[in-house]
N, C-alpha and C positions, 0 to 999 in steps of 0.2 A: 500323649499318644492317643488317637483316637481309637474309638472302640472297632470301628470294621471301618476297613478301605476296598472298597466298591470301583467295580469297571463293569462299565455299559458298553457292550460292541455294534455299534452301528455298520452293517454288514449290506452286501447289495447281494440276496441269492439268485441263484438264476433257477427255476422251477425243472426238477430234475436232477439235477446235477449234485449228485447226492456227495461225489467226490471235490468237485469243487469248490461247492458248498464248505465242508469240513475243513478244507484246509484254510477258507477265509477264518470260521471260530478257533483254529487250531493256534493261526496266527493272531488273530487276537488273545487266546490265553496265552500265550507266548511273553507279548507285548504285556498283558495284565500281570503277569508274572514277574518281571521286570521291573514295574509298579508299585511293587509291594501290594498287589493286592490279595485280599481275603478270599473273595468272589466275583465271577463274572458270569457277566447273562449276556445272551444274545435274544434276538426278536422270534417272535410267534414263527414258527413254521421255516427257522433261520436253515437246517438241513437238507430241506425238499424243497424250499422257494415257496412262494403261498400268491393266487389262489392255486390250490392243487385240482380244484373242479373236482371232476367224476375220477381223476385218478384214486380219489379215496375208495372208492368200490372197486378197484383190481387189488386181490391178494398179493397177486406178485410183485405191486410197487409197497404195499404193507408192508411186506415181509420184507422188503430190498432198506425201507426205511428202518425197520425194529434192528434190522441187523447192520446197520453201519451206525448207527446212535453206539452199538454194543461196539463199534470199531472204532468209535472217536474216541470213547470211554477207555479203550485199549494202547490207543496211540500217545492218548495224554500220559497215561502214565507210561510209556513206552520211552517217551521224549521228555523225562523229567517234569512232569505238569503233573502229575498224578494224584500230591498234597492237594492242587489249586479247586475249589469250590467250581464247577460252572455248570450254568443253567440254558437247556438249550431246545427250542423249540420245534418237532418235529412232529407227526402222524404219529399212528400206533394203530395197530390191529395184526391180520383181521380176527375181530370178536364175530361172535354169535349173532347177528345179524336183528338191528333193534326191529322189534314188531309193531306195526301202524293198528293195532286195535285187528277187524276184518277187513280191510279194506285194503287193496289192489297198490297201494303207494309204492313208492322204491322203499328199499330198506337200506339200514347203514348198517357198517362192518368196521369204522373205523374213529377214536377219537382224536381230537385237537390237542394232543399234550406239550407237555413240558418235563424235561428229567432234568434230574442231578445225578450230573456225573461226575465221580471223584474217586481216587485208589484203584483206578482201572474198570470200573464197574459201573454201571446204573445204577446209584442208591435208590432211588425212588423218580416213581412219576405220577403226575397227576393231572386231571384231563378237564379240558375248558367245559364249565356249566354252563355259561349262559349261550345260546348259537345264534346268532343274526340271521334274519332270514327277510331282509328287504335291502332295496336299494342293489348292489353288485354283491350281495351276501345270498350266499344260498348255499350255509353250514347244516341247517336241519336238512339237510335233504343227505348230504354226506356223512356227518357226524354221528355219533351216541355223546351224550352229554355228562357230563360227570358229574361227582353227587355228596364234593367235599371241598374245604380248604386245608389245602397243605404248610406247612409251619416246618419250614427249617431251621433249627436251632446249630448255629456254628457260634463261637467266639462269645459265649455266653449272650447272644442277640438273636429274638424272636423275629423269623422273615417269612411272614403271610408269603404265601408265590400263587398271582391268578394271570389269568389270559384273556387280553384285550379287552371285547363285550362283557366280561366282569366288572370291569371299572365305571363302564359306562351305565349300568342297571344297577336299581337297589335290591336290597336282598341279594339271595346267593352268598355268594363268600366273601364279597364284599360288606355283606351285614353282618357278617361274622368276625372281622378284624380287630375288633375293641373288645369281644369276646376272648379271643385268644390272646391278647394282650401283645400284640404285635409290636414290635419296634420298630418294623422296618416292613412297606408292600411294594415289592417288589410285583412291575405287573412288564410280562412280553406281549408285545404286538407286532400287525402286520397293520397295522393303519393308514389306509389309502387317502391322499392330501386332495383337498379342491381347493377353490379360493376359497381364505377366510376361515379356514379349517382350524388356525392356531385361537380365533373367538372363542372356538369352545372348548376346544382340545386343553392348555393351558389352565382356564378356568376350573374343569373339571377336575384336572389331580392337582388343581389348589384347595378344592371343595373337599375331597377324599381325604387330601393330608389333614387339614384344619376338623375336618366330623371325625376324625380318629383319633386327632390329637400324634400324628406318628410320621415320621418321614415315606414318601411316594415318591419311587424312582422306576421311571416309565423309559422302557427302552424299545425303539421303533427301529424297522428293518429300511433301506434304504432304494431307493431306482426304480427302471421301469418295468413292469411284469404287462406286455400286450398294453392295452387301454389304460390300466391303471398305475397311479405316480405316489410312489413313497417318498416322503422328505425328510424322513430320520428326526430330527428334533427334540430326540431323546430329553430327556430333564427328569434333575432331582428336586423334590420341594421339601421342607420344613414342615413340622406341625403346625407352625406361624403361619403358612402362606409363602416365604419366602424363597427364590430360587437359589438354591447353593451352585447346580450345577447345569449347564445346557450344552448340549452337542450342537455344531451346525446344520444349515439344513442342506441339503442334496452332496451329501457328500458321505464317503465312511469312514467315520471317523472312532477311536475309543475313548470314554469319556471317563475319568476317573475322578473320583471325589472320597474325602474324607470324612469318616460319618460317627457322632456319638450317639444314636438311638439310646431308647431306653431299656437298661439290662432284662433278658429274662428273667422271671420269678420261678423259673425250672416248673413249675406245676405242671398239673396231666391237664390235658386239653379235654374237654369235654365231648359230647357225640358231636361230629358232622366234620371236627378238624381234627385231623391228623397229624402228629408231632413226628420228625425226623433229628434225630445228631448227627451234626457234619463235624468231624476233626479239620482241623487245617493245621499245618505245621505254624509256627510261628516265623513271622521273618523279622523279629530285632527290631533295632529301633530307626524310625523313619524320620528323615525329614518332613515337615508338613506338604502337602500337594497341593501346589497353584492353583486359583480357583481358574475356573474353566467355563466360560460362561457366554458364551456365543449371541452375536447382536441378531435379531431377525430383521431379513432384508425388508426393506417398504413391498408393497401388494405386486408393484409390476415386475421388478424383482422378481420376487417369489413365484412370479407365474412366468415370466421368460426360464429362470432357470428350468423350473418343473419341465415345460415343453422341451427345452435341450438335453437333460436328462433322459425323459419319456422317448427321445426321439434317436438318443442315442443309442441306447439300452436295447430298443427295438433291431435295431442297426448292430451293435454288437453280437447281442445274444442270438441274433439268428444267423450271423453267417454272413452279412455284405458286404463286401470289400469298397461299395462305393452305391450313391444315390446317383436318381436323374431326374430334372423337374423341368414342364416350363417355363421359360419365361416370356412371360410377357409383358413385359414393363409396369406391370398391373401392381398395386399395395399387395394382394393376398401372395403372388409368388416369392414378390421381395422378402418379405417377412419370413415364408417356408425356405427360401435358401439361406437366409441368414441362420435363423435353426439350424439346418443342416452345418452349415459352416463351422460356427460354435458347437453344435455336438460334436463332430467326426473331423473340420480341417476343412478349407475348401479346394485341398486339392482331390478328395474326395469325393465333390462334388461336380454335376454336370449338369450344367442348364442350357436348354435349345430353345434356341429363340427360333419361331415357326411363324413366320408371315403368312397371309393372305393380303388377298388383292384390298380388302378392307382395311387393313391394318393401318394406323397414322405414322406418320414418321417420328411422333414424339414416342411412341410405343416402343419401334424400334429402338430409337436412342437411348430410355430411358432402361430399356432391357440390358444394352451394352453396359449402359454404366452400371448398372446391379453386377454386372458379373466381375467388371474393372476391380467393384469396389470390394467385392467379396472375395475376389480371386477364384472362383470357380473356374474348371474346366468348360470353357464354351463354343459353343456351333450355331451355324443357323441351314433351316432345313424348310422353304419358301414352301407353303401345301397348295399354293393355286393350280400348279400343273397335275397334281395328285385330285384336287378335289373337281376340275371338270370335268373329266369324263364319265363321274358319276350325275352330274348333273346335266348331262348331254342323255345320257341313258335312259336314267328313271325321268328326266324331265322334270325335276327339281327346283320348286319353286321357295320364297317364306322360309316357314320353319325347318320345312324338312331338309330346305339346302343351306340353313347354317348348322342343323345339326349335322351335317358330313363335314362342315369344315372342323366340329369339333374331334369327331369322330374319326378325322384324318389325324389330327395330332395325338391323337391316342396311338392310333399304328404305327407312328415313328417314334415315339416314346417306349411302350412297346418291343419293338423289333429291336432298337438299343439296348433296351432290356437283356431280352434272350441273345443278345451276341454279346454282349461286356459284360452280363451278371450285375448288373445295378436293379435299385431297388427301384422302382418309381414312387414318387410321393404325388399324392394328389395333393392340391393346393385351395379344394373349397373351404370357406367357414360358415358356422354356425348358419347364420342367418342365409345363406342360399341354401344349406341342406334342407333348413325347416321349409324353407316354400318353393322346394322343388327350382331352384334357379340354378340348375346345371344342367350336362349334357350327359343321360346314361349311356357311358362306353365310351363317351369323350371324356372332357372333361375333368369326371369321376373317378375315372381309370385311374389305378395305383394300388398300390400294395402297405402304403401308408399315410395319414394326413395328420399331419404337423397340428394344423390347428382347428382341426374338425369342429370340437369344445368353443372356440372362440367366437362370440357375435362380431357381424363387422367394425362398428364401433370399437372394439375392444382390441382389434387387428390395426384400427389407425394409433389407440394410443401406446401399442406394443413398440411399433414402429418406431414413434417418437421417443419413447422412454429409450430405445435403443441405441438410436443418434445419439440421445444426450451421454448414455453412459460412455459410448465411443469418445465423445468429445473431452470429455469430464478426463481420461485419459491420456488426450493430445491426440486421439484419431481422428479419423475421418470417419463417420456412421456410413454404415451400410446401406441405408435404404434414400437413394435417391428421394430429393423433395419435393423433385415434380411424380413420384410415385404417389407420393404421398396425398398432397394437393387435389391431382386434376379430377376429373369427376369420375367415375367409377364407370368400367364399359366391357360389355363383354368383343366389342368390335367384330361382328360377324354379319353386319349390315351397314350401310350411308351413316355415320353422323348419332349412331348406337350409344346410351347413356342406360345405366340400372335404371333408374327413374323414371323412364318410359314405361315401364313395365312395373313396378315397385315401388310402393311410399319413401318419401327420404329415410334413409335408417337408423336414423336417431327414432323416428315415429316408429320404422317398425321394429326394430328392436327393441321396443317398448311393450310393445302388444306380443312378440311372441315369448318374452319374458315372462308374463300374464298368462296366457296362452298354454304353452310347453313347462315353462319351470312352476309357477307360482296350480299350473291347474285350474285355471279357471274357465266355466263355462262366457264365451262370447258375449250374452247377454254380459255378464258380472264386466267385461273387459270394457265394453264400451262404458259402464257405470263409472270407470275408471276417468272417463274423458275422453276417451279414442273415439272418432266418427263411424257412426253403427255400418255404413258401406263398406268403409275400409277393413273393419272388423272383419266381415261377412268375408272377403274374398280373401284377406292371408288367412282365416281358418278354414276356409274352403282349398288353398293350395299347400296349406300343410298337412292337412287327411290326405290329400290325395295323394301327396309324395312320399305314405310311406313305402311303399313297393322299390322308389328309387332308394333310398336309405338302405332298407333290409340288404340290397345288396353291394352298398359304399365300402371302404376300406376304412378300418380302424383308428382311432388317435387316441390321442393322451386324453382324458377324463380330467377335466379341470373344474367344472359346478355340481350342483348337485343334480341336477337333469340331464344327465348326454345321451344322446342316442343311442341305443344297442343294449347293455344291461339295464340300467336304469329303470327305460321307456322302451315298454311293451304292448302296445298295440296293434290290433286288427289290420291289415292290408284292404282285404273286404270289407268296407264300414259305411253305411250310410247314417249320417246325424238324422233323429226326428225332431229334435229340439235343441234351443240356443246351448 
C-alpha cells in the first residue's frame, strides 16, 4: 500500500467566476474521491481565476472570495467529500492595508493564499512569500506577502504547501523544507507558458526534489486568461530526479499518483513553519494506480496548441458565438483562420475575402481555397467602389490612398461585427507590429490577434508544421501552398512585395529579436553582423511604432518579450545614442 495517493487537478478557471470556478475543484474532488485518494490540490488562484490584477484592492471581490472558499469548504462536506484533504488556491483579505514606508505608493489589502479545506471548514491557510514583480507579474503591488511555511501532516506524511514564485527563489520556504523534514512539497501555481518554458520549468522541480532529497509535485492551472497561456503540465518528481507522474499539456486533466514519501518524525516544527493535522478517513485497500505520464509535444506542437487554446478561451470566456477575419489569400490570415477553426469549428468562423482593384488573382484563388479547405463561413465583399470616392474627395494619392483601402476593410469587417456579434481577429504578426508595417484602423482592427506573439518566420513554419500534422492524419492541410510559397504582399499598389519596403525576414527577424527581446542597444546589434543602415532604420521604425501598438488588440503571449505587459516604453522618445 502506498503511504499517500495524491490528485493534482489541472483545471481551466475563468477570472471571476467564483461559482464556476468551484464546481470545476468540486468535481475534481469528486473524481479524486473515486481514486482513492488522500489529497487533492488545485492551482494558485484555482477559485478566482488568476491574474486577478487590481481586483485584489476591492473589498467586495475579497470578501465574495473569503466567502465561497468558506462555501466550497461546506458543499464538500455537504456532498460527501468532507473526509477528502484539498488544497485550493484563492485571494484572501481584505487585511490592514500593507504600508510603503512614507511614501505615496498603492497599498495592499489582500494576500496570494492557499487553504485546506476538509470536514466542512477551512482548516488552515497560508499566504504566498515570495511576489513577482517583473515581466506580466505585478503581485507586490497587490499582495501582502506572507511570512511562513505551512506543513500539513495527514496520513503520518509531512507536506511542505508553497505558492508558485516560492519554488522558483531561494530562501523563503523553500529554504525551509529540509528543515521541517518534509516528505512531500507540494507547490500551486498559476504559471504562464512561452516557448521553451518546460527548459526551465521541469529542471527546476527536478533541482528542489533532488537539494531536499523529497518528492515535488507541481500542480499548474490550465487556458487562456486575456494575453496569457497556461499549459497545465503538472508533474510529480522523486527525490532522484525522476518523473513518476505528468499531466498533459493544454488540456484539464487529474493526475493521480501513488506516493511513499518519507514518514513524519511527528516533531514540533521550529519558528517560521507551522505544523497543521489533517484526518483523512481511510479508504482500504487499493489497487496500485497506473502510472500516468504524459509525452510533451515537439516545440511547434506546443505552440500551435497554446495559440488554439489562448484563442479559444478568449472566444469562450467572453461571450462570441462566432469570429470574422480577412482573407486574403496571404500566409498571416491563413494561419489566423486555421486557429480559429481548431479552437471554436469552422463553422464558426467567417472570412471575407475583400478585393481591390490591386488585388492578384492568385490572391483571390488562394483566399477561396483557405476557406474550401477550412470550411469557414465565406463572402466576398469587392472595396474598389467603396474606396473611390474617398479618393476622388481628399484627392488621394501614395500612401494615404492605400491606407483607405486598408481602412475600407476595417469598416466592413466591422459593420459585420456589430450586426452578427462576431469577434474580429486581427491577422498582424510580430515582426509587422514591431516596425510599424500595418494599417492603424485598418488593418489592425480587431478585438483579437491570434498570432501577435509570432515573428513572420515563425508564421511560415506554423503553417507548414500544420499541413504536415493534417497529413500525418490522412487530411488535407489547411493552409494552401501557394499561401505559403509566394512572396509576402501587402497588395495595395502595381506589383507590391514586403521587401520593397522591409529587409528579407529571415534578416529582420534577426535584428528585431536582438533589438526587442534580447535588449540590445543598435550599436551591440550590428556587432552581431547585421549592416549598421539596416540596423539604423528598423530601430528607427520600431520606436516610432509604439503609439500604433499601444492601441492594437491583444494575443496570446508566446516569448518572453510581447508587447503590452512585458514591454513598456515611452510613446514620446527620442534616442540620443546607439
Amino acid at each position: 500500500m502506498p503511504r499517500l495517493r495524491l490528485a493534482l487537478a489541472q483545471t481551466n478557471p475563468v477570472v471571476g467566476d467564483l461559482a464556476g470556478n468551484a464546481d470545476q475543484i468540486v468535481e475534481a474532488a469528486r473524481a479524486a474521491r473515486a481514486a482513492g485518494a488522500d489529497l487533492v490540490a488545485s492551482g494558485e488562484m484555482s477559485l478566482t481565476g488568476y491574474p486577478i490584477e487590481d481586483l485584489a484592492s476591492r473589498p467586495s471581490f475579497l470578501k465574495a472570495s473569503r466567502h465561497a472558499v468558506e462555501q466550497l469548504a461546506e458543499r464538500l462536506q455537504a456532498e460527501g467529500l468532507g473526509d477528502l484533504a484539498v488544497i485550493v488556491g484563492h485571494p484572501d483579505g481584505p487585511f490592514e492595508p500593507r504600508l510603503l514606508d512614507t511614501s505615496n505608493a498603492p497599498t495592499a489589502i489582500a494576500k496570494n493564499c492557499a487553504s485546506v479545506l476538509q470536514g466542512g471548514r477551512v482548516v488552515t491557510t497560508t499566504a504566498k512569500y515570495h511576489l513577482p514583480n517583473y515581466s506580466v507579474f505585478d503581485e507586490y503591488r497587490v499582495f501582502i506577502p506572507g511570512d511562513e511555511l505551512l506543513v500539513v501532516r495527514l496520513k503520518g506524511v509531512d507536506v511542505a504547501v508553497i505558492i508558485c514564485e516560492d519554488l522558483w527563489r531561494d530562501g523563503g520556504p523553500v529554504g525551509r523544507v529540509m528543515e521541517a523534514g518534509a516528505g512531500l512539497l507540494l507547490v500551486i501555481n498559476a504559471s504562464p507558458w512561452i516557448a521553451d518554458k518546460d527548459e526551465v520549468r521541469l529542471p527546476l522541480v527536478t533541482h528542489r526534489a533532488t537539494e531536499n532529497d523529497t518528492v515535488v509535485a507541481y500542480v499548474n492551472i490550465v487556458g487562456g486568461q486575456d494575453d496569457l497561456l497556461f499549459d497545465g503540465d503538472s508533474v510529480v518528481v522523486d527525490g532522484s530526479g525522476a518523473i513518476l507522474a505528468r499531466a498533459p499539456q493544454w488540456k484539464e486533466h487529474l493526475l493521480v499518483v501513488d506516493l511513499d514519501p518519507e514518514q513524519s518524525t511527528g516533531r514540533t516544527m521550529p519558528a517560521g513553519i507551522r505544523s497543521v493535522d489533517v484526518d483523512t478517513r481511510p479508504v482500504g485497500q487499493l489497487d496500485a494506480v497506473a502510472p500516468d505520464i504524459a509525452e510533451l509535444p515537439d516545440d511547434l506542437q506546443q505552440l500551435w496548441e497554446g495559440l488554439v487554446v489562448g484563442t479559444r478561451d478568449y472566444i469562450e470566456k467572453n461571450g462570441f458565438r462566432s469570429v470574422i477575419l480577412g482573407l486574403s489569400g496571404g500566409i498571416d490570415s491563413a494561419v489566423c483562420a486555421a486557429i480559429a477553426a481548431d479552437a471554436i469549428g469552422g463553422d464558426r468562423v467567417y472570412g471575407v475575402s475583400m478585393p481591390s482593384q490591386w488585388s492578384s488573382d492568385h490572391s483571390r484563388s488562394d483566399a477561396d481555397d483557405v476557406a474550401e479547405r477550412i470550411g469557414v463561413q465565406y463572402s466576398t465583399e469587392p472595396i474598389a467602389d467603396l474606396v473611390a470616392p474617398f479618393e476622388r474627395q481628399l484627392k488621394l494619392t501614395g500612401l494615404a490612398a492605400e491606407n483607405v483601402q486598408a481602412r475600407a476593410r476595417a469598416l466592413i469587417l466591422m459593420g459585420l461585427s456589430n450586426l452578427h456579434g462576431h469577434l474580429v481577429l486581427t491577422t498582424g504578426n510580430k515582426t509587422e507590429l514591431s516596425v510599424g508595417y500595418s494599417t492603424i484602423y485598418g488593418d489592425s482592427v480587431g478585438g483579437f490577434a491570434p498570432i501577435k506573439d509570432v515573428p513572420k518566420t515563425m508564421v511560415w513554419e506554423l503553417a507548414k508544421w500544420r499541413n504536415r500534422h493534417a497529413e500525418a492524419q490522412g487530411l488535407r492541410g489547411p493552409i494552401p501552398e501557394n499561401s505559403i510559397t509566394k512572396p509576402p504582399s501587402a497588395e495595395l499598389r502595381p506589383g507590391q512585395v514586403d521587401e520593397d519596403t522591409l529587409p528579407p525576414y529571415e534578416i529582420l527577424d534577426g535584428i528585431l529579436d536582438a533589438y526587442i527581446t534580447k535588449a540590445l542597444g543598435a550599436a551591440d546589434v550590428v556587432a552581431l553582423g547585421y549592416d549598421a543602415d539596416i540596423v539604423a532604420e528598423v530601430t528607427k521604425l520600431v520606436d516610432r511604432s509604439e503609439w500604433k501598438r499601444r492601441q492594437g488588440a491583444i494575443g496570446p503571449k508566446i516569448s518572453g518579450m510581447a508587447f503590452g505587459r512585458d514591454r513598456r516604453l515611452p510613446i514620446t522618445y527620442r534616442p540620443t545614442s546607439p
